[in-house]
N, C-alpha and C positions, 0 to 999 in steps of 0.2 A: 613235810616235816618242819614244825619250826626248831630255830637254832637259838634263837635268840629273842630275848623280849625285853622293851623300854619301857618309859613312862605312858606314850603314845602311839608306840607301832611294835608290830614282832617282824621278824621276816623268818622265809620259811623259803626251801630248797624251789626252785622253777625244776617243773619236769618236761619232757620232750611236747607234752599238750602245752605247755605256755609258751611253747614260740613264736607261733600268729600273732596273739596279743601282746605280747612284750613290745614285739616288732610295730605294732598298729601303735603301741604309746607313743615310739618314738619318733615316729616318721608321718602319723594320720591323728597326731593331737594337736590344741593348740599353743601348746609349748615348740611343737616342731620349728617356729620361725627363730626362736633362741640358739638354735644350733646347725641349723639349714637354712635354706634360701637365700636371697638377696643381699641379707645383711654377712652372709659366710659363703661369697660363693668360690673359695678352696676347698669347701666340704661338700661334698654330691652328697644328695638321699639315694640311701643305697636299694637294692631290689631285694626283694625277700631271698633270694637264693644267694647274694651279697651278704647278707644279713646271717645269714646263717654258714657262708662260710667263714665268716667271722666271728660268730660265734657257732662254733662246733657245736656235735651232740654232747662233750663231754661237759659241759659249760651246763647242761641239762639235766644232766646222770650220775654224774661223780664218779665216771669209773678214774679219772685223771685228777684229781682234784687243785695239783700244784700245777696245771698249766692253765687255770682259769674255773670259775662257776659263776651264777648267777642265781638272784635270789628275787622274790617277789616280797615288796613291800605290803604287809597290812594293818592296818587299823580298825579296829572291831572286827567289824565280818563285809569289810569293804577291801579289795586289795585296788591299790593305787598308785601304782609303781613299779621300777626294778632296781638294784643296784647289785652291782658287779666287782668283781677283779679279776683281774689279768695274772699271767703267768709268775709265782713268788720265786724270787732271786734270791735264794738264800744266802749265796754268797757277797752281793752288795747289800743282802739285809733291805728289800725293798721289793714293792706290790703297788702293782697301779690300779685305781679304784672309779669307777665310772657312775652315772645313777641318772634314772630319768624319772620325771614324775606323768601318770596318766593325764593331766589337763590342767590348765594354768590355777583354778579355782583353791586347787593345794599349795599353790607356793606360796613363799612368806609365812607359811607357820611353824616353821623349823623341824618339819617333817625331814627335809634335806639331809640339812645336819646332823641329827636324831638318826638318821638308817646310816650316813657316814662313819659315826661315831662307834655305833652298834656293829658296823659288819670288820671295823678296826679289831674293836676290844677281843671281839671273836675270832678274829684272823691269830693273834697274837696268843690267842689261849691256845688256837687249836692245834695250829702247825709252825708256832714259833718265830714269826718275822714283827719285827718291832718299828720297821719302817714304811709310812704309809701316803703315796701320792696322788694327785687329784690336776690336771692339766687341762683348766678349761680357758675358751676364752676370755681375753680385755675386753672385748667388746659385751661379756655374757655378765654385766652388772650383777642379777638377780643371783647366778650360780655361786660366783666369787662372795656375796656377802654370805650365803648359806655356808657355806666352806669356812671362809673365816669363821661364820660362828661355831663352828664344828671342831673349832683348835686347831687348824690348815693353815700354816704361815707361809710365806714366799719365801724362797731361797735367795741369800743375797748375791750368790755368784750369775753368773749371765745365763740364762734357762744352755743356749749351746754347750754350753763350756760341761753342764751337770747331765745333761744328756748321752756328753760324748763319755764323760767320768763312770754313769752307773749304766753304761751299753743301752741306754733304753730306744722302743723302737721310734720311727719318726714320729713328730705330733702332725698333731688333723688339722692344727691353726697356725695360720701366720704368726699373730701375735699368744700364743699359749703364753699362760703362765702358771708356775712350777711351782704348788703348794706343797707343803708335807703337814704328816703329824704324825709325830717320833715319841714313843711310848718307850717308859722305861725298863732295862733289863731286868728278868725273873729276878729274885731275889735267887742268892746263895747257898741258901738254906731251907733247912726242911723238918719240920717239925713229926716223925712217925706216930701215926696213929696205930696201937697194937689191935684193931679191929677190921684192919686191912693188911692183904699184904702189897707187898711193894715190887717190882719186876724191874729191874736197872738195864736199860739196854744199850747197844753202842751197835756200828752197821759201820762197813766200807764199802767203800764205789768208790768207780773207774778215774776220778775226778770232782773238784770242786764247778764244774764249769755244765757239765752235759754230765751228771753222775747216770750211770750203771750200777745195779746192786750187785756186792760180791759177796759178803756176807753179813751173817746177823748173829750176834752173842745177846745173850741175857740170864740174869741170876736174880732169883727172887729169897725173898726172906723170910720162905719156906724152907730154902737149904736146897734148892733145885736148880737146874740149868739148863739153859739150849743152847744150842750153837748149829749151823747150816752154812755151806757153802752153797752159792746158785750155778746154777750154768747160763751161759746166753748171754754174756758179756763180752765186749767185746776187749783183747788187750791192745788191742795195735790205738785202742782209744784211751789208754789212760794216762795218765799224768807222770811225768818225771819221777814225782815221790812215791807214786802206789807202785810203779817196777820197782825201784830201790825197797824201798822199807815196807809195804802192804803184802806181795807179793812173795816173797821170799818165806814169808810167816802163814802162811795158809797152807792147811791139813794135804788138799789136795784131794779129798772126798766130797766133789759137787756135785749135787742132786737137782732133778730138772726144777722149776720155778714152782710150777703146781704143788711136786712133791714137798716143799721146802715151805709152802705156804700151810700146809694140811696138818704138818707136822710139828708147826708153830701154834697153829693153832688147835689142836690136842693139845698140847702144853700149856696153854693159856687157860683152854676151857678146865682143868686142872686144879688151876687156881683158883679162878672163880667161882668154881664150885664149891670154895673151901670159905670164900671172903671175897669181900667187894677188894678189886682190885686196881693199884695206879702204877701204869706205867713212868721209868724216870726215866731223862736223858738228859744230857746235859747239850744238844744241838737240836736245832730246828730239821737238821739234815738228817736226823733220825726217826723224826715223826714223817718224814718222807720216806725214809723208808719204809717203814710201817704199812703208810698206802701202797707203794710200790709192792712188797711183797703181798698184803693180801687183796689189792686190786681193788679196791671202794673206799669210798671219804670216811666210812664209819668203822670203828672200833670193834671188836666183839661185846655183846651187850654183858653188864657188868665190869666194865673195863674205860678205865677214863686218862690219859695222859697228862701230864706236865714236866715242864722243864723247868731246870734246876740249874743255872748258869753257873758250871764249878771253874776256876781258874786255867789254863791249859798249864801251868806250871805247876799248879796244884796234881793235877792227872799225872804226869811226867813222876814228881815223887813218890805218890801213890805207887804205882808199876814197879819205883826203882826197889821203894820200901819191901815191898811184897815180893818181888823177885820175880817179876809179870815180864809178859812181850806185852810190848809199846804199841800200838797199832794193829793188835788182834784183837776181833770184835769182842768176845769172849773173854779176854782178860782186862780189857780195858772196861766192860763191865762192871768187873771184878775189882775194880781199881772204884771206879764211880759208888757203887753201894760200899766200898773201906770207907772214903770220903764223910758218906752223909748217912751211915748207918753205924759207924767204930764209935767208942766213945767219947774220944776224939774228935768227931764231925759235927756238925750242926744241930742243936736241939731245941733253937727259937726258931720262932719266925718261919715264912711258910710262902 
């Protein structure tokens, strides 16, 4: 499936048949000496079963989407490549991105850049992180100029110092260096189209750190609602703030995962039945839940996401205005569609 399409390439999702060959680009072409061999020898050429425990089958499938995927670059009806990301940190707002090409005869045409760029813009549309890294070698001349031209700056702090700051895991290189490109937050606001309707949703888990889903709220502007508590959570794992204030505010009516998923989506299909339909939320940590709950990277068809970055002080009055609990999924929905649906809320811009 393609996701995405540029000037000169689209990429489309790798399935569990693209392993062999992904793997054969990176390690049995001749771009291999740019990142192996003699000139890197702190980096081993890994084995195909290395190779794929490093890159899982979910990297293939999407049933996990936020701990990694992988995508095959193409151009016309040639594929010629792969590029990747890694696990989204949504709490440091940050996604590390990989990319190799099939044979040296592709580089230097800003194919590079062009898939870097492209699997950004999409990472940022689809599940919400705005911050995006690339950690190749000093020694990798040809990589770093592709990167650069990709809008990949270096960080001025000391690559250690940023490494230890956004938890990331160790790099492959001696000498790595620590590009980003930092895309700006959603707008605010949201302009309603009455030819759709609109689904506000809001979700808690266990934690900002390892969340667990606990529950899901949403109100659409139909005049309708859902709400689910999950089971299968763990509480000895959650965070200081979700016993005090999450905790305390929940029904106490949790249903197994499966059941919570089917009943969501009933709901949805619902909607969609009635009008093209977009989800709102105002966190990246809710389009995680999203997969979380119905277990695949894709949406139900008719059904498309965006985030809406409302203020957390804005949400706070919302709740207080309304005479809402603060922190249930379900009313803090309720809180997020007053925001950007009352007359009051947002009516440019988008």
């Amino acid at each position: 499936m393609t996701i995405t399409t540029g000037a000169r390439i689209a990429l489309r999702r790798a399935g569990l048949q693209d392993r062999p060959r992904v793997y054969d680009w990176l390690v049995q072409s001749d771009l291999t000496p740019n990142v192996f061999g003699p000139l890197f020898p702190e980096r081993e050429v890994p084995t195909l079963e290395q190779f794929a425990t490093r890159y899982v089958n979910s990297y293939f499938d999407g049933t996990r989407p936020y701990l990694g995927r992988l995508f095959v670059i193409v151009a016309g009806s040639d594929e010629i490549g792969c590029v990747s990301h890694g696990p989204i940190d949504l709490l440091n707002d940050v996604v590390e991105l990989d990319i190799w090409l099939a044979e040296k005869k592709l580089a230097g045409r800003g194919i590079g850049s062009e898939a870097l760029v492209l699997l950004a813009d999409w990472l940022q549309a689809s599940y919400g992180v705005n911050r995006f890294l690339v950690r190749p070698s000093r020694r990798n001349v040809r990589a770093l100029r592709a990167m650069r031209r990709g809008g990949f700056r270096e960080t001025d702090l000391p690559a250690p110092e940023v490494v230890a700051k956004l938890n990331l895991p160790k790099g492959q290189y001696a000498d790595e260096v620590l590009l980003f490109r930092i895309l700006p937050v959603p707008s605010a606001t949201l302009r309603p189209d009455d030819r759709r309707i609109y689904v506000f949703l809001d979700s808690e888990f266990t934690s900002l750190v390892r969340p667990e889903l606990i529950s899901i709220g949403a109100v659409a502007t139909d005049a309708t609602a859902f709400y689910a508590e999950v089971r299968g959570w763990s509480p000895e794992r959650t965070s200081d703030f979700v016993r005090q204030v999450v905790m305390p505010l929940l029904d106490g009516d949790a249903v197994a995962h499966d059941v919570a998923a089917e009943a969501f989506n009933a709901w949805l299909d619902e909607r969609t039945g009635r009008a093209p339909t977009t989800i709102i939320s105002d966190s990246g940590f809710d389009r995680w839940a999203l997969a979380e709950l119905l277990g695949h990277e894709d949406l139900p068809a008719g059904v498309e996401w965006k985030r809406v970055a409302v203020a957390y002080d804005d949400l706070d009055n919302a709740v207080r205005d309304l005479q809402l609990r603060r922190h249930h999924a379900l009313d803090d929905a309720r809180a997020l569609r007053h925001l950007l649906i009352a007359p009051h809320g947002a009516t440019e811009g988008s």
